[in-house]
C-alpha positions as CSV (number, residue, x, y, z in Angstrom):
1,X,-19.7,14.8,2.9
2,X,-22.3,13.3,0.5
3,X,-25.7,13.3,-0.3
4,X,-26.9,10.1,-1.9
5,X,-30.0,8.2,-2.8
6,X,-31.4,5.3,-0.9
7,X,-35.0,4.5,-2.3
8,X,-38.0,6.1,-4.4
9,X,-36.1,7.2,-7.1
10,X,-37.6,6.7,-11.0
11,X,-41.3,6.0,-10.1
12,X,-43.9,6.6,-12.5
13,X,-47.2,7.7,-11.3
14,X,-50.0,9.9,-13.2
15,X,-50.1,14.0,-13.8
16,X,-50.5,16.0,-10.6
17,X,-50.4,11.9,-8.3
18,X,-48.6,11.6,-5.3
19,X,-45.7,8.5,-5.9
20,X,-46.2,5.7,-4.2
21,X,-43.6,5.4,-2.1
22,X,-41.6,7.9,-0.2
23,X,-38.1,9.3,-1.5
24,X,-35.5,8.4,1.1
25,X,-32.4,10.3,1.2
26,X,-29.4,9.4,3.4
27,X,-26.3,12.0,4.2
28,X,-22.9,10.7,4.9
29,X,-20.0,12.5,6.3
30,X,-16.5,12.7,5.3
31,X,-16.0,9.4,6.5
32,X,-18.3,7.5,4.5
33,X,-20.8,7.0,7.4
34,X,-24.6,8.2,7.7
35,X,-24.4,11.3,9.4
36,X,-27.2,12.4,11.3
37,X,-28.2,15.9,12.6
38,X,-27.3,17.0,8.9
39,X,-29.6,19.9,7.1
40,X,-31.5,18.6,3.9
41,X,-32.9,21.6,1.6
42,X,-35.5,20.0,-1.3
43,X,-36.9,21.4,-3.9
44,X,-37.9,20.3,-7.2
45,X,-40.0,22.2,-10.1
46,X,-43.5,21.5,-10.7
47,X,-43.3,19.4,-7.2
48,X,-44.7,19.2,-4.4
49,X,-42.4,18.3,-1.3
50,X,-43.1,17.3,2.3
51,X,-40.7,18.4,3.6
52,X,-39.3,20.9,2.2
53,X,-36.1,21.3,5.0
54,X,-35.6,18.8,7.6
55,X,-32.8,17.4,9.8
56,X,-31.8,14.0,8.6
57,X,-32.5,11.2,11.6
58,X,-30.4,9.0,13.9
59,X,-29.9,6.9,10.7
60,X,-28.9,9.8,8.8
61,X,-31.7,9.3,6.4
62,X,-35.0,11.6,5.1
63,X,-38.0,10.3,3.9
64,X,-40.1,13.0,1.1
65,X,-43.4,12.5,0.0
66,X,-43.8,13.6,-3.2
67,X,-46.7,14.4,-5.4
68,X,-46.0,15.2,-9.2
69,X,-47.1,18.1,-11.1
70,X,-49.6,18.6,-13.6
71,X,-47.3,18.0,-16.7
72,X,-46.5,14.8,-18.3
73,X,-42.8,14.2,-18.6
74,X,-39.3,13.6,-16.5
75,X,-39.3,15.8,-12.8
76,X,-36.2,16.4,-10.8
77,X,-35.9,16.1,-7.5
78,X,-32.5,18.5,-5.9
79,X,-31.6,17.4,-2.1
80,X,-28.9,20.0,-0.7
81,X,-27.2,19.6,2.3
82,X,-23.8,21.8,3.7
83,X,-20.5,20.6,3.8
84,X,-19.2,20.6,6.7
85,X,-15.8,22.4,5.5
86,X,-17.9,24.5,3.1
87,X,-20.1,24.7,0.1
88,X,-22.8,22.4,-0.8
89,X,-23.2,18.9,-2.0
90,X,-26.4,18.2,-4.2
91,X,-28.3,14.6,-5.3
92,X,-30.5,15.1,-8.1
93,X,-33.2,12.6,-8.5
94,X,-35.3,11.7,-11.3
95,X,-39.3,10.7,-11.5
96,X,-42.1,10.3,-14.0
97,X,-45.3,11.6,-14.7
98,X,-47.4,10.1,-16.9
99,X,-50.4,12.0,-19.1
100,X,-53.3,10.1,-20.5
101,X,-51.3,9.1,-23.8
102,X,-48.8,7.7,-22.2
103,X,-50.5,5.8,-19.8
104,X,-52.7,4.4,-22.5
105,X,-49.7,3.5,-23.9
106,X,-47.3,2.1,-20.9
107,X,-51.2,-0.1,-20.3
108,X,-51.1,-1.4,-23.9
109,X,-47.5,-2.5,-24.0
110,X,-47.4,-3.7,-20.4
111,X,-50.6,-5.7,-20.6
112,X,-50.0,-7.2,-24.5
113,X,-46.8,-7.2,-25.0
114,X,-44.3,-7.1,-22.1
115,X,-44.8,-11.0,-21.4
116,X,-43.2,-12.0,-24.5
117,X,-40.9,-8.6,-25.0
118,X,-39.3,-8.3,-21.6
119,X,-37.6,-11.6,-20.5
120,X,-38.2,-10.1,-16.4
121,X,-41.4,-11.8,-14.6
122,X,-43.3,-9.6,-11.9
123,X,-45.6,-10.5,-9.3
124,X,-48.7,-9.6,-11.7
125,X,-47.1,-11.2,-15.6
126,X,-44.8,-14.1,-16.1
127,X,-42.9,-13.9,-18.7
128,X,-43.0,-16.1,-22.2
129,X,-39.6,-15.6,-23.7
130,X,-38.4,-19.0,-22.7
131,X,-40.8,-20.5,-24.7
132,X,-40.5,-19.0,-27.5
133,X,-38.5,-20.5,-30.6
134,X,-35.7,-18.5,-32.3
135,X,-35.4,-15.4,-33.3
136,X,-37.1,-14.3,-30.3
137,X,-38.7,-10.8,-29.9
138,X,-36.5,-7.8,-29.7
139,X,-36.6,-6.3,-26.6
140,X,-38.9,-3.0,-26.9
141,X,-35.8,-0.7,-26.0
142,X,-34.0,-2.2,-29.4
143,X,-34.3,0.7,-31.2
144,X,-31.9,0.1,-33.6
145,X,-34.5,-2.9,-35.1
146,X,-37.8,-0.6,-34.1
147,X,-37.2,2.6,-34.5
148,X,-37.0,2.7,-38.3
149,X,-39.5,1.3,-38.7
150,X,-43.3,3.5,-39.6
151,X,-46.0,4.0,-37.8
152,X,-47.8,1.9,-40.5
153,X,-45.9,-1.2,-40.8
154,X,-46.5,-0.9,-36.5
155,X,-50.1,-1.0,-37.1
156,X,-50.3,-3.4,-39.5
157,X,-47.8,-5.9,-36.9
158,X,-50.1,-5.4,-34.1
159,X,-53.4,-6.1,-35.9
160,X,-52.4,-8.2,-38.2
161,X,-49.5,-10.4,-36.6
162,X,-45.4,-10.6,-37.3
163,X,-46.4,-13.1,-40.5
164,X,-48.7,-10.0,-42.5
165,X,-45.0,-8.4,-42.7
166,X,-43.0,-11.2,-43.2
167,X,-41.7,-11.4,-39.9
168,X,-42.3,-14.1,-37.0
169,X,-45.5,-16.1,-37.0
170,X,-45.0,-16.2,-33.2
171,X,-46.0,-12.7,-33.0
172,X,-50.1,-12.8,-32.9
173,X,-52.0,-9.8,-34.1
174,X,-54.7,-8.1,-32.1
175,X,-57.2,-6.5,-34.2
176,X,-60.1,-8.3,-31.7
177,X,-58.8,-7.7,-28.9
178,X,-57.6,-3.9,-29.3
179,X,-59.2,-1.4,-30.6
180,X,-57.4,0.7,-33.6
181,X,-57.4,3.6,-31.0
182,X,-55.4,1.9,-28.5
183,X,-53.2,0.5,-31.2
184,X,-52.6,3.7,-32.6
185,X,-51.8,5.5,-29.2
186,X,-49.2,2.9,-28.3
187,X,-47.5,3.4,-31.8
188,X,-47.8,7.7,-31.5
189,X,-46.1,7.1,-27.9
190,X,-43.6,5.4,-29.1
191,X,-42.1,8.1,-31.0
192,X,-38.6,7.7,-33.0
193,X,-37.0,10.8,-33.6
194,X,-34.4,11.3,-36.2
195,X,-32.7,14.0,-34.4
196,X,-32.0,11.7,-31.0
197,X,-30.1,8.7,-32.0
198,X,-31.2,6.2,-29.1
199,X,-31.8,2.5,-28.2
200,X,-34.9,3.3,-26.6
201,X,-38.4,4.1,-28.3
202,X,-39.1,7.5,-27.0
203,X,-42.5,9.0,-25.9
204,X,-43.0,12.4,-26.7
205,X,-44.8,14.3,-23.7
206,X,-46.9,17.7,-23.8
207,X,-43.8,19.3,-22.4
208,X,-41.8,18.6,-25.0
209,X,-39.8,16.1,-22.9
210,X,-39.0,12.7,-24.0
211,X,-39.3,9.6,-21.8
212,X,-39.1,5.6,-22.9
213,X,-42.1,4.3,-22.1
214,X,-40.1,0.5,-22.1
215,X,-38.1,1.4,-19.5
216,X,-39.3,4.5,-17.7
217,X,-36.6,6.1,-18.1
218,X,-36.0,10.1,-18.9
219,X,-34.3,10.9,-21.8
220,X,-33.1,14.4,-22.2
């Protein structure tokens, strides 16, 4: 008998915001198939779930709403159900909450830099990777390239273009379009941390948690 996730797992939403879409969690029995009728215990810290307990349906699925707390950083959300033969099996589930640094941030990168960055389109940005002429941008979870370098030489790239550093014309600066505010938050949210060898850029939260801000994901 297992527990196991079927949607609304790693969203990212603001402090204290309900996500967006429903968790959905499905129990299967010893055989593999959904099991319905099957007790679901949820809890999470800092959450707030609805429900709490339920019975999973004829699909043996259950759907959670589930608003964040008021702490930026990584959540986690514990479903429980009893084994049939004893003992419990457990799916843990990660989400996001965002505070106003980081959403400055994830707004910056997503809006200015994601098109040429990220080679994934979405509905709202297309990206521009294809068209660009070798070397090509690292992607902003290369944090072997990134992360050493400082917060200045970040600056100066994003103000002043790839060229004021030596590096690729094709990168354009922004000093009239950004202000040196929102320049600076995106670089303080992209923390590197010399104690957490990673290949993301890592965005320190109040909490003292890290997440990447790239990729949304939680890095403990």
């Amino acid at each position: 008998m297992a527990a196991v996730e079927v949607s609304g797992g790693k969203q990212v939403a603001g402090v204290g915001a309900k996500l967006a879409d429903p968790v959905v969690v499905q129990v299967n029995g010893a055989d593999g198939n959904a099991l319905p009728g099957a007790l679901v215990s949820l809890r999470g810290d800092g959450l707030a779930l609805n429900p709490t307990q339920a019975l999973s349906d004829s699909s043996g699925q259950l759907s959670v709403s589930v608003q964040l707390g008021g702490n930026a950083g990584g959540y986690e959300l514990v479903a429980d159900t009893p084994k049939q033969g004893g003992g419990i099996a457990t799916l843990s589930i990660r989400e996001i909450a965002l505070g106003y640094r980081e959403k400055v941030g994830k707004e910056v990168s997503y809006k200015y830099c994601g098109a040429c960055h990220d080679p994934e389109s979405t509905p709202e940005r297309v990206s521009n990777l294809d068209n660009l002429t070798p070397p090509l941008p690292h992607p902003l979870t290369d944090g072997n390239t990134l992360n050493p370098m400082s917060d200045a030489d970040l600056v100066k790239i994003i103000a002043d273009g790839g060229s004021a550093l030596g590096k690729s014309p094709q990168t354009p600066g922004y000093r009239s379009t950004l202000t040196q505010a929102q320049i600076k938050v995106w670089c303080n949210t992209y923390e590197r941390s010399p104690i957490r060898p990673t290949k993301h850029l890592l965005a320190s939260t109040d909490s003292g948690r890290y997440i990447c801000l790239a990729c949304q994901r939680p890095l403990e």
